[in-house]
C-alpha positions, -999 to +999 in steps of 0.1 A: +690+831+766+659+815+780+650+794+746+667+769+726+645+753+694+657+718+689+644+702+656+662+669+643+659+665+605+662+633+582+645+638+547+620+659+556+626+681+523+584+683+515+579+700+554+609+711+568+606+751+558+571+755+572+581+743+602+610+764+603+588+794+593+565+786+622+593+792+647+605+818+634+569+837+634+569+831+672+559+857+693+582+854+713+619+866+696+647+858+719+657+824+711+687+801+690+669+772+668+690+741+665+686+720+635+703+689+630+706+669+600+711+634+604+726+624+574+699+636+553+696+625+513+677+650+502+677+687+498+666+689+531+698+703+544+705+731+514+670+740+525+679+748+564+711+761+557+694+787+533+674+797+562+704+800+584+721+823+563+688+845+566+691+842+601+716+843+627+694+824+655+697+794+633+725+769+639+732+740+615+744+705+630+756+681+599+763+647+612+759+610+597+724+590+602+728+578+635+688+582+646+665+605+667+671+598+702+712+603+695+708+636+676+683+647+700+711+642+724+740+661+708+713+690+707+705+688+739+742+693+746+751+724+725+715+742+738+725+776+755+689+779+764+674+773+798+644+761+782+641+735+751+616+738+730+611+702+709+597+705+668+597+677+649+608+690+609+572+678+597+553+703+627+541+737+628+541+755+661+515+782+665+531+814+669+523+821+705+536+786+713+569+796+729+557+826+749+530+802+763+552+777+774+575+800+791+549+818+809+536+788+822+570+775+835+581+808+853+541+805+866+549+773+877+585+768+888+579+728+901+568+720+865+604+701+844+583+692+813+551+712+798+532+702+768+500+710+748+471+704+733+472+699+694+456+703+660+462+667+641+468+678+603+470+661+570+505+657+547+488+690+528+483+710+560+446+706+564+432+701+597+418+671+609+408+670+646+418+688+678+433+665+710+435+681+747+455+666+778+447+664+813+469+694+823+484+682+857+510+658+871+491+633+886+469+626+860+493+630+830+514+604+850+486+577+851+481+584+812+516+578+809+516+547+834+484+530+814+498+542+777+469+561+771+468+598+753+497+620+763+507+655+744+528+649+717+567+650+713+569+682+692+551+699+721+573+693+748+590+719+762+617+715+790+644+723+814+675+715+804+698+713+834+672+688+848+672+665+818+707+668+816+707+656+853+687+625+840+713+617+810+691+629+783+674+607+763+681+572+766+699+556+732+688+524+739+651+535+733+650+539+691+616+544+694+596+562+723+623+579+736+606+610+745+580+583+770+609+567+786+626+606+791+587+613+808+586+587+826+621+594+845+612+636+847+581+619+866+601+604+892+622+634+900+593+665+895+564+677+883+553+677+842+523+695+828+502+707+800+488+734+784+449+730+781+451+745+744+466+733+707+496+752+704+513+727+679+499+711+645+505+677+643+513+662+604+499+622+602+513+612+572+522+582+549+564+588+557+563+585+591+585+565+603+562+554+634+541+540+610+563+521+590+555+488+608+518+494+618+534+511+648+544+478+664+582+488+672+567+520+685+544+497+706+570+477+723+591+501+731+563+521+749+557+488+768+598+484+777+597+520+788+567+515+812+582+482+828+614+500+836+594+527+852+577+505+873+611+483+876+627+518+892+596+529+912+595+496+932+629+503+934+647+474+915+668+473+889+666+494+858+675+474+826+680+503+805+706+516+824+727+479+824+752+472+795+736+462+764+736+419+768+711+426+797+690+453+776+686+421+749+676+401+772+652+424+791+635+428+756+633+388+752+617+388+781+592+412+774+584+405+743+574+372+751+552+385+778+534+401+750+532+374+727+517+352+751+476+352+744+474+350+784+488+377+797+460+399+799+434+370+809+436+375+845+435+413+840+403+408+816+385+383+844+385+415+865+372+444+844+342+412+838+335+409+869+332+450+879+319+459+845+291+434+854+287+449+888+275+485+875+239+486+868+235+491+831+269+478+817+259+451+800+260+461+764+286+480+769+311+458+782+296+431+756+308+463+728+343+464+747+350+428+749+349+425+709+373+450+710+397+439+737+426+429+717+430+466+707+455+479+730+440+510+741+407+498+745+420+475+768+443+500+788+412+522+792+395+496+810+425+491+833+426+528+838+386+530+843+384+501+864+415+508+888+433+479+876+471+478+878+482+473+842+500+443+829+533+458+825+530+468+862+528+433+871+552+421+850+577+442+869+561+432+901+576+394+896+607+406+873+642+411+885+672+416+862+694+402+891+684+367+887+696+370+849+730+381+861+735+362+885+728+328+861+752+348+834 
């Protein structure tokens, strides 16, 4: 079997059969379709089991609410496939979405990790814009490295025996997991994307991204790019030390992004090259009202070849000094 589907469910009740009617529609037929319910409240799992009853390629995981990354994992582990295939249970995949994928990988044997473009749609299915990705490794890996656009979770599709290799996703990341998992496939191989939407995207009021302005999400996107650059200069990895150090990792980086004046220095030097290009004045005058919007800012890094903050942090950061005081 070349496929496994891996879909992790918690009260998803209002989209959960649409996207389990998308993958079933797939081209491409020879495939099992994990679905785990993580302690859902809802009718959510009568709904999947009703479907799995239809149809042998489904299998039902029932388990207590223990989050995403950890039922993610226990999928991951019961996959027969060579391939996983990630949904979330409020996405649609297009129906050609699987035979793309795997096309592309037996293409492209160095790629671990291909996504796709996507259509961004509504909580009533209605489309609502379109989003392509750079579609090769180097590039994708300096939109990871500057936390700028990056193909979406549901789109990834991977190879298992290398993320199993890696340890699968990381439990301590509750929230961009799937980054942090990037991040290490990145370090070991090649990642890529498909230059067309072959997933549709729901932004909607329950998701759970969203249920504190996205600032949990925000952090742990930032933890997961200073332990990439933590491993890549070859120290320590934080995430990978027993949980006292993980706290204090987060202290420590949390309060790096509290402080007002951690991006100063950074923002002294896009000033001083934006007002070195002929012509920028307005424009950087635009961006600086903006500059305490996070991706506005990381553009400039990006634009102007600036290492970003988080780099640096790692740059003068070492766990050691923390243990060796404890």
């Amino acid at each position: 079997m070349n496929i496994t589907v891996l879909t992790s469910c918690y009260n998803s009740s209002k989209y959960i059969e649409t996207s389990i009617k998308s993958i079933l529609s797939q081209t491409f037929r020879d495939f099992e379709y994990i679905i785990i319910d993580d302690g859902s409240t809802d009718n959510s799992l009568s709904i999947i089991k009703d479907y799995a009853n239809k149809d042998s390629r489904i299998r039902v995981i029932e388990k207590s609410n223990t989050g995403l990354t950890d039922s993610l994992n226990i999928g991951i582990n019961e996959a027969k496939g060579e391939w996983i295939a990630r949904l979330d249970a409020d996405d649609i995949s297009v129906n050609i979405r699987l035979e793309k994928q795997l096309n592309f990988v037996k293409n492209n044997p160095a790629a671990y990790l291909v996504g796709s473009g996507c259509y961004i749609i509504d909580g009533e299915g209605e489309i609502k814009n379109k989003y392509l990705y750079p579609s090769d490794h180097n590039k994708l890996t300096k939109n990871l490295e500057y936390d700028l656009s990056f193909f979406p979770h549901s789109s990834a599709f991977f190879n298992r025996a290398i993320i199993k290799e890696l340890g699968g996703y990381n439990n301590y990341f509750t929230r961009a997991q799937d980054k942090d998992l990037w991040f290490r496939i990145t370090e070991k191989g090649n990642i890529a994307c498909i230059n067309e939407p072959l997933i549709r995207l729901r932004k909607h009021d329950d998701m759970i991204s969203l249920d504190d302005k996205g600032l949990k999400q925000f952090k742990m996107n930032v933890y997961a790019m200073v332990c990439h650059f933590l491993r890549i200069q070859n120290k320590k990895d934080p995430s990978h030390m027993e949980k006292e150090t993980w706290e204090f990792f987060k202290c420590r980086v949390d309060d790096f992004l509290s402080n007002d004046l951690f991006t100063s220095y950074q923002i002294k030097k896009i000033q001083l090259k934006t007002f070195s290009v002929k012509n920028k004045y307005k424009y950087f005058t635009y961006l600086h009202n903006l500059i305490k919007n996070p991706y506005i800012l990381n553009k400039l890094f990006y634009c102007f070849n600036i290492k970003h903050p988080a780099y640096n942090f790692a740059k003068n950061f070492n766990i050691e000094d923390f243990c060796i005081k404890s």
